[in-house]
C-alpha positions as CSV (number, residue, x, y, z in Angstrom):
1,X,13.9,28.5,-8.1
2,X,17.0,29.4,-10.4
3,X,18.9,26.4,-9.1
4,X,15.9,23.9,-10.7
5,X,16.1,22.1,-14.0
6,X,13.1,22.9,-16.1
7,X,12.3,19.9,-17.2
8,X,11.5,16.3,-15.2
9,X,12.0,12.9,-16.5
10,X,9.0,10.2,-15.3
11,X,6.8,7.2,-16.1
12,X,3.9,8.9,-17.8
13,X,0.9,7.1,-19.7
14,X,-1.7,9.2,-22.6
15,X,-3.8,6.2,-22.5
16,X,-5.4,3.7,-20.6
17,X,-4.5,0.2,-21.5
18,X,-1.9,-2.5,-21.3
19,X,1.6,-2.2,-19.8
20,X,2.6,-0.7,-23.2
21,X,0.7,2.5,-22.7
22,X,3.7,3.2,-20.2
23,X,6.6,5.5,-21.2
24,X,8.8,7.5,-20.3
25,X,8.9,11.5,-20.9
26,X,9.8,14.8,-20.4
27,X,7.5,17.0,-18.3
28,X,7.5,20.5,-16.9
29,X,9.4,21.0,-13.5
30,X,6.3,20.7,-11.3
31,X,4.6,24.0,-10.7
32,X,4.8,24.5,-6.6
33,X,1.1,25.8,-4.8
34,X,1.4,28.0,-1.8
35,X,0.9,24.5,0.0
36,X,2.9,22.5,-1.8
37,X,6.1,20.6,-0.9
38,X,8.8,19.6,-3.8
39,X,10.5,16.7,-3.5
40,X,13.6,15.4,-5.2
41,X,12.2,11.6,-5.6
42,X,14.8,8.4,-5.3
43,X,12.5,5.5,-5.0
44,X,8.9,5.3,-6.1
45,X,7.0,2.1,-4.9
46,X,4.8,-0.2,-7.1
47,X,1.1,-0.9,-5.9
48,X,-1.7,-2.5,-7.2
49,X,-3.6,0.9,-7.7
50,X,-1.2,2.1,-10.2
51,X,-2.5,-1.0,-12.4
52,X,-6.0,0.2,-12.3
53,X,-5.3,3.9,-13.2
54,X,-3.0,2.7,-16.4
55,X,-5.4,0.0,-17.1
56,X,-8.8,2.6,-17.3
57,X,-10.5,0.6,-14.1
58,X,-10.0,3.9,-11.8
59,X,-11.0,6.8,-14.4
60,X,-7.7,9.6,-14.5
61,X,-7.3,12.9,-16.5
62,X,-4.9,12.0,-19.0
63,X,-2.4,12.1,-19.8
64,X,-0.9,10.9,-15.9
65,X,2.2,10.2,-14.1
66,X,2.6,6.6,-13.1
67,X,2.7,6.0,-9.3
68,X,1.1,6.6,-5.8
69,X,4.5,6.6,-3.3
70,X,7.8,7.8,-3.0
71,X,10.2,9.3,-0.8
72,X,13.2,11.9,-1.2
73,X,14.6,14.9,-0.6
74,X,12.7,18.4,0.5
75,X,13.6,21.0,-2.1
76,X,11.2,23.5,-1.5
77,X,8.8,24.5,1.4
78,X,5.3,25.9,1.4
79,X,5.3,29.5,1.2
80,X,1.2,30.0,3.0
81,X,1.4,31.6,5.7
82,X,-1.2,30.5,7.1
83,X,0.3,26.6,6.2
84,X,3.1,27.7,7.6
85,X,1.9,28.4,11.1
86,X,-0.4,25.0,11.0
87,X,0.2,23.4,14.2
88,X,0.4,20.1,12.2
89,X,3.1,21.6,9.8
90,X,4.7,23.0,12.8
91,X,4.7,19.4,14.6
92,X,6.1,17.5,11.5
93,X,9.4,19.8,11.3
94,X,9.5,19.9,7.8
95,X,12.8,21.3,6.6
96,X,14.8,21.8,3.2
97,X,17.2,18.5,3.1
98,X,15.1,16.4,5.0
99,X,14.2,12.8,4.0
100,X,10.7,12.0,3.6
101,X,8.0,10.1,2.3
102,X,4.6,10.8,-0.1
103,X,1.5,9.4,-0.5
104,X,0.2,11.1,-3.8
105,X,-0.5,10.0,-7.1
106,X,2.0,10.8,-9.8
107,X,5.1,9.9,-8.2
108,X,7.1,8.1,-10.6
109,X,9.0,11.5,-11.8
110,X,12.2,13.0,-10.4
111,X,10.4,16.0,-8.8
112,X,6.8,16.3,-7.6
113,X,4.9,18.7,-5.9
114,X,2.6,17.2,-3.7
115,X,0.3,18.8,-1.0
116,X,2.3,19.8,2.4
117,X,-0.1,17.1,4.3
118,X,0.4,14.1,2.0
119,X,4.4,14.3,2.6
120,X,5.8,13.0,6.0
121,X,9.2,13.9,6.9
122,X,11.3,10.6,8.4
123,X,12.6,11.6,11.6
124,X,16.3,11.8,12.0
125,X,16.4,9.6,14.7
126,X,14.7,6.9,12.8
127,X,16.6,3.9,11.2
128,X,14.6,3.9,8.1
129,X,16.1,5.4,4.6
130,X,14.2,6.4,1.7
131,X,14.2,3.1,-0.2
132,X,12.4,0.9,3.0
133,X,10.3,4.5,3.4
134,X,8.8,4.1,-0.6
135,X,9.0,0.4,0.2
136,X,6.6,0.5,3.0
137,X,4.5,3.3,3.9
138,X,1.6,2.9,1.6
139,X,1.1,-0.7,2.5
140,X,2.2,-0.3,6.3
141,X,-0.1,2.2,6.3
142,X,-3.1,0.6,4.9
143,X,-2.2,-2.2,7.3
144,X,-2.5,0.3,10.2
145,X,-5.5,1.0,9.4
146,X,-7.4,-1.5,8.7
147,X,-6.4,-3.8,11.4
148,X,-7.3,-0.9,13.7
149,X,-10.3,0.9,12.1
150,X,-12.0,-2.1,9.2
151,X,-11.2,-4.6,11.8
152,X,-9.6,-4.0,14.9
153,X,-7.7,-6.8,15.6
154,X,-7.6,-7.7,18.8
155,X,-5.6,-10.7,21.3
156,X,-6.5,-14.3,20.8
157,X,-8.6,-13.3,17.5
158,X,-8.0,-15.5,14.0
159,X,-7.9,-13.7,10.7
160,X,-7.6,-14.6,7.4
161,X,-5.6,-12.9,4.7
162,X,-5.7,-13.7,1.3
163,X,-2.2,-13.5,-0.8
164,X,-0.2,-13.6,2.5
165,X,3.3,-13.6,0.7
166,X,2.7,-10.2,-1.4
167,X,3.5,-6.4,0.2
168,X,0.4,-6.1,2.2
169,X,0.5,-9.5,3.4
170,X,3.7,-9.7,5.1
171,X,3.4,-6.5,6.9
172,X,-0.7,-7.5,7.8
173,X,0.8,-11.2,9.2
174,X,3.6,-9.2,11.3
175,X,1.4,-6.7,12.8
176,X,-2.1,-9.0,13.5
177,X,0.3,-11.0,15.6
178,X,2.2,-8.2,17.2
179,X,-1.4,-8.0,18.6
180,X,-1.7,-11.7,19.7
181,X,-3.8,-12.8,16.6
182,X,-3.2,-16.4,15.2
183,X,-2.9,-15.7,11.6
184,X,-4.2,-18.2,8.3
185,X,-3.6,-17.2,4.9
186,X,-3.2,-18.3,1.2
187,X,-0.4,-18.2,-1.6
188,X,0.5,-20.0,-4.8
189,X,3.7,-22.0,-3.9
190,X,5.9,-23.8,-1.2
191,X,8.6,-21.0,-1.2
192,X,6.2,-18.2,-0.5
193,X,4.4,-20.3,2.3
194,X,7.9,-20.5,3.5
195,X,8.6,-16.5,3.3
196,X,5.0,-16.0,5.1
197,X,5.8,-18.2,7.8
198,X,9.0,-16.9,8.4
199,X,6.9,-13.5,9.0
200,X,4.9,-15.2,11.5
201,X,2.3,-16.8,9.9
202,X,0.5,-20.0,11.9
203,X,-0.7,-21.3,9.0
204,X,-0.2,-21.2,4.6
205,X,-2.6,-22.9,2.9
206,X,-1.8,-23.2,-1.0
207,X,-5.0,-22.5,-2.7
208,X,-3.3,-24.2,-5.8
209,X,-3.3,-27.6,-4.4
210,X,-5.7,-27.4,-1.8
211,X,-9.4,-26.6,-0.5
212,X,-9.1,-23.0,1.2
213,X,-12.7,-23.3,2.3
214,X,-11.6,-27.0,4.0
215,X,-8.3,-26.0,5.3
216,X,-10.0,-23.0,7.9
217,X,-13.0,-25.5,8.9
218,X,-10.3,-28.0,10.0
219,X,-8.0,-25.1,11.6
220,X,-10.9,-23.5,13.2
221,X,-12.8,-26.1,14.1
222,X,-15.2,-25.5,11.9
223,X,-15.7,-21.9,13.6
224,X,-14.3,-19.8,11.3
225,X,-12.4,-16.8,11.7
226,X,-12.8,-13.2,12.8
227,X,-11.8,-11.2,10.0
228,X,-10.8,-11.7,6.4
229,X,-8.5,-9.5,4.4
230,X,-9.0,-9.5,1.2
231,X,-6.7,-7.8,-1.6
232,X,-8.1,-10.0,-4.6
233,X,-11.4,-9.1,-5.4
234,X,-13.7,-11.4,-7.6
235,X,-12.1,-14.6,-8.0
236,X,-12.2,-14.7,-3.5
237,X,-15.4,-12.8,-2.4
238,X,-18.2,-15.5,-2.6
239,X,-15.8,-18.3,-0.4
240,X,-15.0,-15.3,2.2
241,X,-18.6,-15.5,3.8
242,X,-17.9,-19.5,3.9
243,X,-14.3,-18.6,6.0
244,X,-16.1,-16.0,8.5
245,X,-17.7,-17.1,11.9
246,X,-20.9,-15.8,12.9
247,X,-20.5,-12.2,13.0
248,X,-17.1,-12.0,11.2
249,X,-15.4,-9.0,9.2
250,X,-15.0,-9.1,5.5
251,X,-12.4,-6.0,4.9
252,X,-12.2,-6.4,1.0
253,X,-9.8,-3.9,-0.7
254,X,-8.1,-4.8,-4.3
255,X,-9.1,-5.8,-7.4
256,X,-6.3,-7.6,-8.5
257,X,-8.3,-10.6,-9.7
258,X,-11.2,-7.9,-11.0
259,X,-13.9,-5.9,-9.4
260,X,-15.9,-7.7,-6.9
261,X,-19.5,-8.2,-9.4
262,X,-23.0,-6.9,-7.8
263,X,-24.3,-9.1,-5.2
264,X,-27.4,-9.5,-3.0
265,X,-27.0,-7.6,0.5
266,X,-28.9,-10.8,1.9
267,X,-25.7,-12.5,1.5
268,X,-24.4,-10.5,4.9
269,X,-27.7,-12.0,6.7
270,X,-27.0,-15.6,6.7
271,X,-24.1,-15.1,9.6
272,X,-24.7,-11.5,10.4
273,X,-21.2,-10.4,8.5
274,X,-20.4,-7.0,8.7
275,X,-18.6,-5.7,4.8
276,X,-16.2,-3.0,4.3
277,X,-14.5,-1.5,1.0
278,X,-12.4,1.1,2.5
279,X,-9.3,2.9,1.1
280,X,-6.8,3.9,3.5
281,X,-7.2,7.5,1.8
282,X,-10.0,8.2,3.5
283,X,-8.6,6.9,7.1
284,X,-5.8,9.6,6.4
285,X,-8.0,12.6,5.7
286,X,-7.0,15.3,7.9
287,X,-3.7,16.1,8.9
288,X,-3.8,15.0,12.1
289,X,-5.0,11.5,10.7
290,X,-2.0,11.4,8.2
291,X,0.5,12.5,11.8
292,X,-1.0,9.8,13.5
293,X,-0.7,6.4,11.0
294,X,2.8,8.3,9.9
295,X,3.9,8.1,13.3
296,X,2.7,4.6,14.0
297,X,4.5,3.5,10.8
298,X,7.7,4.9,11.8
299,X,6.8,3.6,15.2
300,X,6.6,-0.1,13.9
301,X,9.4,-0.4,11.6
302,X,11.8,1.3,13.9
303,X,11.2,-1.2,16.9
304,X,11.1,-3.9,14.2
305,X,7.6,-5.4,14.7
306,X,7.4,-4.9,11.0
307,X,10.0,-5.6,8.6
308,X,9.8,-4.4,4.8
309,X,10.4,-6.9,2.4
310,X,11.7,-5.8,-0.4
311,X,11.4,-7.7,-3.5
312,X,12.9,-6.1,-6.3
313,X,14.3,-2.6,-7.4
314,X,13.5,-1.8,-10.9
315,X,15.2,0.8,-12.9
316,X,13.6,4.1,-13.9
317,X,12.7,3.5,-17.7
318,X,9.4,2.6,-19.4
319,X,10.5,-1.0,-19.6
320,X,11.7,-1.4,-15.9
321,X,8.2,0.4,-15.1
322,X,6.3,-2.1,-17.4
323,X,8.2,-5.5,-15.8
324,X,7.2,-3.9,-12.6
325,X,3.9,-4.2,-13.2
326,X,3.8,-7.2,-15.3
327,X,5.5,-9.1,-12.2
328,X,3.3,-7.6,-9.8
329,X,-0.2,-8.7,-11.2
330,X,0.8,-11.8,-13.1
331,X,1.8,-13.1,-9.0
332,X,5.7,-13.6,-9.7
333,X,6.4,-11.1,-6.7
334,X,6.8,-11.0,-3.1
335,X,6.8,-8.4,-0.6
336,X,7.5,-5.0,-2.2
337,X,8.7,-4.1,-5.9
338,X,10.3,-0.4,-5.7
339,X,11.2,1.8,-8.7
340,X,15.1,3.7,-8.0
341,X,14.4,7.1,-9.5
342,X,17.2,9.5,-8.3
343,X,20.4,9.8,-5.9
């Protein structure tokens, strides 16, 4: 493409460690596969999973490009034919100029080439731009997912969800009770109780002042609830099985506290709990997996059952990248950090 710079700015890291491993470089202008879309990047969003690939807890081929989500501008087009004449490629209506969103790692650059079915082109009817796209769609997505596949939550269930106040959280609380679910869930202060309920939760419970465990036996009635969600990891898992009901869901899915330790299977046998550890990769497979929870997601935001809560746009240098993270894991964040890349 003679019209392409050949060289790329992004957030890049050689090593695995602390937010200092993170810097900013010069790469390559992405080499395109026959199945390959490029995309001009202009926000990149800031997830939990990019922390464990910088820190070593996900093993990566170094060195990597920071980030797992963005959306832009189409550049370039596959040129398979046989992607070409896909009837999922087809149905998308992928063109040069369009807005869209990706779910790849290695965002965090201004151009990427990324696999034709991890790219979903916003429709240009839709109300949402590419900042609320980068903003959302991974979490949204995961959301989606869960809360139909994990758990399908259903009308007049109760579920639990740990951090209520971060990115997942407020889009989980809005969409559980879209489907008539009474929602409980924890944070660390007043003000982000606040935001949570203003999202629809029923009920914060601040896990800094008071018993969680308590809190669901005297909101339940000592029944418990139908499905937890939990992003956290170590420091939650063992009190989970004490918030479940006989025959409840445990959907656990971060590590932000650390990787859930070995444990005893017979732990699931004391109320018949049923345990998942699913990534919302593997719910988004195929392409006509990625169409569906792409549509749904564009489906939700657009009649404003979920709103994206943005928390913070950080600029794209190593430092901006760094307090990203740093704000992310250390808890100082709500909803959605985004990085802006490009125009």
């Amino acid at each position: 493409m003679s019209h392409s710079p050949t060289t790329v700015k992004a957030i890049t890291f050689s090593k695995t460690g602390g937010v200092d491993v993170i810097e900013k470089t010069e790469q390559a202008y992405p080499q395109q596969g026959a199945g390959d879309i490029i995309l001009k990047v202009e926000y990149a969003g800031v997830n939990f999973i990019d922390t464990y690939f910088r820190s070593g807890l996900y093993p990566v081929p170094l060195p990597a490009i920071v980030g797992s989500e963005a959306a832009g501008v189409i550049v370039a087009l596959p040129t398979d034919p046989a992607i070409l004449n896909h009837p999922e490629y087809k149905a998308r209506c992928y063109a040069v100029g369009a807005k869209a969103i990706a779910n790849a790692r290695g965002t965090d650059a201004e151009y990427v080439a990324i696999p034709w079915d991890k790219i979903f082109p916003i429709p240009p009817d839709s109300g949402i731009d590419t900042r609320t796209g980068a903003a959302g769609f991974l979490q949204a997505t995961t959301v989606l997912a869960f809360m139909n596949e994990s758990y399908e939550v259903k009308k007049g269930d109760t579920v639990f969800i740990h951090t209520i106040a971060g990115g997942f959280g407020l889009i989980a609380t809005q969409y559980a009770k879209s489907k008539g679910a009474t929602v409980i869930g924890t944070t660390s202060i007043e003000s982000k109780a606040e935001l949570a309920k203003s999202h629809g939760a029923d009920h914060v419970i601040l896990y800094t002042k008071e018993d969680t465990v308590q809190r669901v036996a005297e909101i339940t009635n000592g029944v418990g609830v139908d499905a937890v969600f939990d992003g956290v990891g170590k420091d939650t898992f063992d009190n989970n099985f004490k918030l479940l009901k006989r025959k409840g869901t445990l959907v656990t899915f971060g590590n932000a506290s650390g990787p859930v330790p070995p444990f005893s299977l017979f732990k699931l046998s004391e109320k018949n709990i049923k345990l998942l550890r699913p990534i919302v990769g593997n719910y988004m497979v195929t392409p006509e997996e990625g169409t569906h929870y792409s549509k749904l997601f564009f489906d939700v935001v657009d009649k404003g059952i979920v709103k994206i809560n943005i928390f913070h746009e950080y600029p794209f240098t190593a430092e901006g990248v760094q307090q990203a993270q740093t704000d992310l894991t250390r808890g100082k964040s709500t909803g959605k950090l985004i990085i802006k890349i490009g125009d």
